[in-house]
MIDOSE-1310 file (N, C-alpha, C; in nm, 2 decimals, decimal comma, always signed):
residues 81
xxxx	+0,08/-0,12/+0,00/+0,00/+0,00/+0,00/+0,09/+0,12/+0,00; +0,06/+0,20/-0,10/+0,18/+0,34/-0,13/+0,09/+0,43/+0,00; +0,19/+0,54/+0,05/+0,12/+0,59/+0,18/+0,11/+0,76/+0,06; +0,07/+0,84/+0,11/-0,01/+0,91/+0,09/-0,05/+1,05/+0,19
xxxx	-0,02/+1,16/+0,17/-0,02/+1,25/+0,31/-0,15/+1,36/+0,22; -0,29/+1,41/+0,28/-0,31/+1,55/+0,22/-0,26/+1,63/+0,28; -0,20/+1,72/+0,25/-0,15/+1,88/+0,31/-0,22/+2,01/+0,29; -0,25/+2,05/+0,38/-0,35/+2,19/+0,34/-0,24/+2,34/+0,42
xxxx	-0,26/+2,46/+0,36/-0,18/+2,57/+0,39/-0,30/+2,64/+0,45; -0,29/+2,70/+0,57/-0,39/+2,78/+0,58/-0,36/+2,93/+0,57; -0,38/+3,01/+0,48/-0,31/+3,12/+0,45/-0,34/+3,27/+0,49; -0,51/+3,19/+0,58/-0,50/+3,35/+0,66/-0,41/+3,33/+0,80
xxxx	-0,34/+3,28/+0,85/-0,28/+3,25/+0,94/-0,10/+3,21/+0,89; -0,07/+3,19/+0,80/+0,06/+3,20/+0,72/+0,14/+3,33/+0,72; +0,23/+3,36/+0,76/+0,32/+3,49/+0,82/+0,46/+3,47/+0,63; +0,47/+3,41/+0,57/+0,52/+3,38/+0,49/+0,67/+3,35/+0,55
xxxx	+0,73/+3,30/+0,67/+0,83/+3,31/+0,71/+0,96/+3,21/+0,58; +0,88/+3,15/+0,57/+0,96/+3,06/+0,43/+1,01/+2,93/+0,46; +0,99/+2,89/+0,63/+1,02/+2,78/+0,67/+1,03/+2,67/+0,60; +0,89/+2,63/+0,55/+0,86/+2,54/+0,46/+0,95/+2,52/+0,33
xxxx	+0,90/+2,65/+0,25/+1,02/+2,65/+0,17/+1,17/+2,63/+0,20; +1,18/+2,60/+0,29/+1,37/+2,61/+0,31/+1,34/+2,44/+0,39; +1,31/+2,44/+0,42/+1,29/+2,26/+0,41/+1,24/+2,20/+0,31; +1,15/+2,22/+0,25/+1,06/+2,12/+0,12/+1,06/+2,19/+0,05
xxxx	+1,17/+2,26/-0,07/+1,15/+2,34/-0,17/+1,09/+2,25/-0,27; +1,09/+2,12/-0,29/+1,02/+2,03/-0,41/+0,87/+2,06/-0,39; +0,81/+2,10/-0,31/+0,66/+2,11/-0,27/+0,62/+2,24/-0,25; +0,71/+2,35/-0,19/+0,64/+2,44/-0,13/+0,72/+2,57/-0,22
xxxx	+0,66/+2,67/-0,23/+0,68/+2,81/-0,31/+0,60/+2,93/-0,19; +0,67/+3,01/-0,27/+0,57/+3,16/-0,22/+0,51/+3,18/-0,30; +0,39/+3,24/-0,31/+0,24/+3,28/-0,42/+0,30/+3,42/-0,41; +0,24/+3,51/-0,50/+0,21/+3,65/-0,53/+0,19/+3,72/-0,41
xxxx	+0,14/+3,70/-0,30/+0,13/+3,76/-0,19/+0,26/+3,71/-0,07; +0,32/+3,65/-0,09/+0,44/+3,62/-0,07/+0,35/+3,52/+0,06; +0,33/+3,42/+0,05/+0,26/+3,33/+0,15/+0,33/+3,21/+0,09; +0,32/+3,08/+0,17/+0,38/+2,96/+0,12/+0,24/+2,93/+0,01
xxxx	+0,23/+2,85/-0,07/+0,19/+2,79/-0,11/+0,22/+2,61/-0,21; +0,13/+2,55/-0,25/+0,23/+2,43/-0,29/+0,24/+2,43/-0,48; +0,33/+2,39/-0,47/+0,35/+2,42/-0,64/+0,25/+2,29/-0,70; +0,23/+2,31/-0,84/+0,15/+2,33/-0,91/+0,11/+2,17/-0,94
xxxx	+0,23/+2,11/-0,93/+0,25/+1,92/-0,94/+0,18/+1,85/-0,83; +0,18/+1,93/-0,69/+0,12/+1,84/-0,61/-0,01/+1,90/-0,59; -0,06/+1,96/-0,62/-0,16/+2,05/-0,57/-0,32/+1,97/-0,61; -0,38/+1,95/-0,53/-0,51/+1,86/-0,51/-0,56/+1,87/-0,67
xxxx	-0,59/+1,98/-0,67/-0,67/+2,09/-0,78/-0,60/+2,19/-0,84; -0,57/+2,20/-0,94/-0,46/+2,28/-1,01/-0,54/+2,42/-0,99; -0,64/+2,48/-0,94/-0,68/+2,61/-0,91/-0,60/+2,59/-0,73; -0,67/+2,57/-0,66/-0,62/+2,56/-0,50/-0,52/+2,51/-0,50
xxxx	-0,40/+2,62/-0,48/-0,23/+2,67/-0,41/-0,21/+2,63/-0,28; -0,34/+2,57/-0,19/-0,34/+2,56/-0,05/-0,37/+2,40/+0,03; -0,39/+2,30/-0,13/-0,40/+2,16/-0,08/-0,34/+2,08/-0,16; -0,24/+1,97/-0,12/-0,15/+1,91/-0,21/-0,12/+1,76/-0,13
xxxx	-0,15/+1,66/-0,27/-0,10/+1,54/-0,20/-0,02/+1,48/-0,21; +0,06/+1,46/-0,10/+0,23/+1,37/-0,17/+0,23/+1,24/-0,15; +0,33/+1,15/-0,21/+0,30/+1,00/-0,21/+0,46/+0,99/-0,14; +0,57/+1,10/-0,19/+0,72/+1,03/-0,20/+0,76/+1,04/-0,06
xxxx	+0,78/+0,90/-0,05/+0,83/+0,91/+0,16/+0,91/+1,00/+0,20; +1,03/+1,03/+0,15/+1,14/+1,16/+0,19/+1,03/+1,28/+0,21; +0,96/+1,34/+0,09/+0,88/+1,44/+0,07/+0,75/+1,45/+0,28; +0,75/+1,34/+0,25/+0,63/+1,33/+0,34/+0,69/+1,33/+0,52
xxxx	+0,82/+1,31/+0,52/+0,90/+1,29/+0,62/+0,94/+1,43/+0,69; +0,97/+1,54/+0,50/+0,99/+1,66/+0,57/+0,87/+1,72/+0,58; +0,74/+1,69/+0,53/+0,65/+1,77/+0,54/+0,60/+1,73/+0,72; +0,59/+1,66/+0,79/+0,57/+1,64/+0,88/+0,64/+1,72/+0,98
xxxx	+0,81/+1,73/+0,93/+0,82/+1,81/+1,02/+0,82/+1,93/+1,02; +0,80/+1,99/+0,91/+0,75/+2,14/+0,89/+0,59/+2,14/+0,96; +0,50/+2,02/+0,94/+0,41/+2,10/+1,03/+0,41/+2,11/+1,22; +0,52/+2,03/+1,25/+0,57/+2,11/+1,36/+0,64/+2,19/+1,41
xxxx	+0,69/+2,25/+1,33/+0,82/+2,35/+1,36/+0,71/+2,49/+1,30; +0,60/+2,55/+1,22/+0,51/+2,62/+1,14/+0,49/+2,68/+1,27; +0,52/+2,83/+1,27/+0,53/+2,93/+1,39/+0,40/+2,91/+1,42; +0,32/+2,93/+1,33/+0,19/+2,94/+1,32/+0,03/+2,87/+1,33
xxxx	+0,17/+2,71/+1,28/+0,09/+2,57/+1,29/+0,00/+2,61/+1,10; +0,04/+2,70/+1,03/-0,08/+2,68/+0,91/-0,02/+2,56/+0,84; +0,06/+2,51/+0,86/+0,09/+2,37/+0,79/+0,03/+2,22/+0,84; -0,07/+2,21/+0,74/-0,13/+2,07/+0,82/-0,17/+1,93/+0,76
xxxx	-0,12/+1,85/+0,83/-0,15/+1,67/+0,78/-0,29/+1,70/+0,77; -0,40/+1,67/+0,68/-0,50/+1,61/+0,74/-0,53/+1,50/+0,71; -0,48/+1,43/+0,64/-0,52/+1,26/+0,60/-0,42/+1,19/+0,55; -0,38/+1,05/+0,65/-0,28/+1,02/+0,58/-0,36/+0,84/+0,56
x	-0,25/+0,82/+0,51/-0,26/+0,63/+0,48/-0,14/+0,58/+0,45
């Protein structure tokens, strides 16, 4: 069974510190408003910048810890397998 993480950005609460980006640059960018968002490949829905699902274990190892280290916490698991 391939594992599977959703990731959602929550970007009224996103300070754009770039954390993310400087751990998971394969995943994560700054949008036009200088906020994280996730690039274009993972992204649930190619409109929504703010939900993305990854399959690659390394990818999913650092996203976990970006959503604990997120000053803010807007970085979030919500479903994994």
């Amino acid at each position: 069974m391939m594992t599977m993480i959703k990731v959602k950005i929550d970007k009224t609460t996103c300070l754009g510190c770039g954390g993310c980006i400087i751990i998971c640059p394969e995943v994560f960018e700054y949008s036009k408003e200088i906020k994280a968002q996730i690039k274009e490949e993972f992204r649930e829905k190619i409109k929504e910048a703010n939900i993305g699902i990854i399959t690659d274990a390394k990818l999913i190892k650092q996203i976990k810890t970006i959503e604990s280290l997120c000053p803010t916490h807007s970085i979030r698991i919500e479903k994994s397998t």
